[in-house]
Every structure is written in C-alpha cells, then in structure tokens.
N, C-alpha and C positions, 0 to 999 in steps of 0.2 A: 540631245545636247542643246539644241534649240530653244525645250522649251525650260530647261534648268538657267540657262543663261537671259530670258526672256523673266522667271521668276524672280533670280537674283536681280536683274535690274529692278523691278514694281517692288522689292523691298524695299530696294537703297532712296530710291525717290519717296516712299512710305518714310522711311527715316528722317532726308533730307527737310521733310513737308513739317514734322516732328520738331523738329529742330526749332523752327522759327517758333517767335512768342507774340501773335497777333493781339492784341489785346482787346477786350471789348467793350463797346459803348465808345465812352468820350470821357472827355477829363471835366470834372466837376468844375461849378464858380468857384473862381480862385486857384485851379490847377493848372499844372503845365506837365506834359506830357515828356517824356524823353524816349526818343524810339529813335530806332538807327535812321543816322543822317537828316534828322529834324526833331524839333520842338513841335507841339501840338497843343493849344496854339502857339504863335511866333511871337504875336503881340499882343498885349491885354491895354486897358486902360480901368485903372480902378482905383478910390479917394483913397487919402491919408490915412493911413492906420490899417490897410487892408493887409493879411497874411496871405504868401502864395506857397501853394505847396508843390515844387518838384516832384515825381512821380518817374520812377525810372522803369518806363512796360518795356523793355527792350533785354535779351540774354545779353546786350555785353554792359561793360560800365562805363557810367557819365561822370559830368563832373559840368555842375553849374558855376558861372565867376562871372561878376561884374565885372568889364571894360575897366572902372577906375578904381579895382579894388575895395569897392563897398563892402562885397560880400563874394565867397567863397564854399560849395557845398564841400571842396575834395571828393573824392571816389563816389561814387552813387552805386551799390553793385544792385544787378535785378531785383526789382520789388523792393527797395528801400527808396525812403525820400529825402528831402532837405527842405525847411520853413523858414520862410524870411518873411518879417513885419517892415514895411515900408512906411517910415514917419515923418516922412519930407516930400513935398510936392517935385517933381521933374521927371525927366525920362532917363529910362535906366537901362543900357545895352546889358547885352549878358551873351554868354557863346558857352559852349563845352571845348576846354583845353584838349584834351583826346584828339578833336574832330575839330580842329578850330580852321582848318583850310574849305569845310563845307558847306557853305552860304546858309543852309539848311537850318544847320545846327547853331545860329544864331538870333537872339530876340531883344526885344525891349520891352519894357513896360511903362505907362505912361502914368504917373502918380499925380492926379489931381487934386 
C-alpha cells in the first residue's frame, strides 16, 4: 500500500510540474512578456515610432491597458499577443486588469 500511495503521489507532482508553461529564452527587442504575476521586462525605453509586442507565455489570461486609456489589449489568452505602435514621446504606465492589485504585473515604457 505504501508503495501504490508513494506512486500515485510522483505522478500527481509529474502532473502538477506539467501543468506550468515555463517559457524559454527571453523576450525579444521590443517584447514584453506576460507570465504570471509579472511583465518581463517591466520597463523598456524606446524612440517614437517603435512597435511593442505583448506576448502572453503564461496558461492563464492577460490583459495589457494603459493607466490613461491609450490603449487596451482585452483578453490575451496563452500564446496570443497584442501590438501597439507608440507615436508620441512620454512615458506610458500599463498593468494587467486581471492582476491589477500585483505590483508585478505592472510597467511603463519610456517613448523617446
């Protein structure tokens, strides 16, 4: 019995291990990563005109939104993204509504 209850555990943690979606490498210039309870990077700085690409490597769903309503991804579900071209110099907070209480899950980008 020992060692049936000793298997079923080394499965479920096999599973559990499963479960998560590590993602690999790093986020390309110009990406921002969405992974639970953070952005990766948090903060960019990059000139006018630059495209940033959202990237959701995380199983549950994101959702990118500027502070002052600029911009708006809605839903990100895994492995889909959201593109925003930035055509104005300033800095620009952003957070995921989902997870908006997790200091993590909030960034800015600095549009020179």
């Amino acid at each position: 019995m020992k060692k049936l209850s000793f298997l079923l555990l080394i499965m479920c943690l096999a599973v559990l291990l499963n479960c998560t979606k590590a993602p690999k490498g790093s986020p390309a210039q110009n990406e921002i990563w969405l992974q639970y309870k953070s952005f990766n990077p948090s903060t960019l700085s990059v000139p006018v005109g630059t495209t940033i690409t959202f990237t959701n490597k995380d199983n549950a769903d994101h959702w990118v939104k500027n502070s002052s309503g600029l911009f708006s991804s809605g839903k990100i579900s895994s492995g889909d993204n959201f593109t925003y071209t930035f055509s104005a110099p300033g800095n620009y907070s952003f957070f995921c509504p989902y997870h908006s209480n997790i200091p993590a899950e909030q960034g800015s980008i600095n549009v020179q």
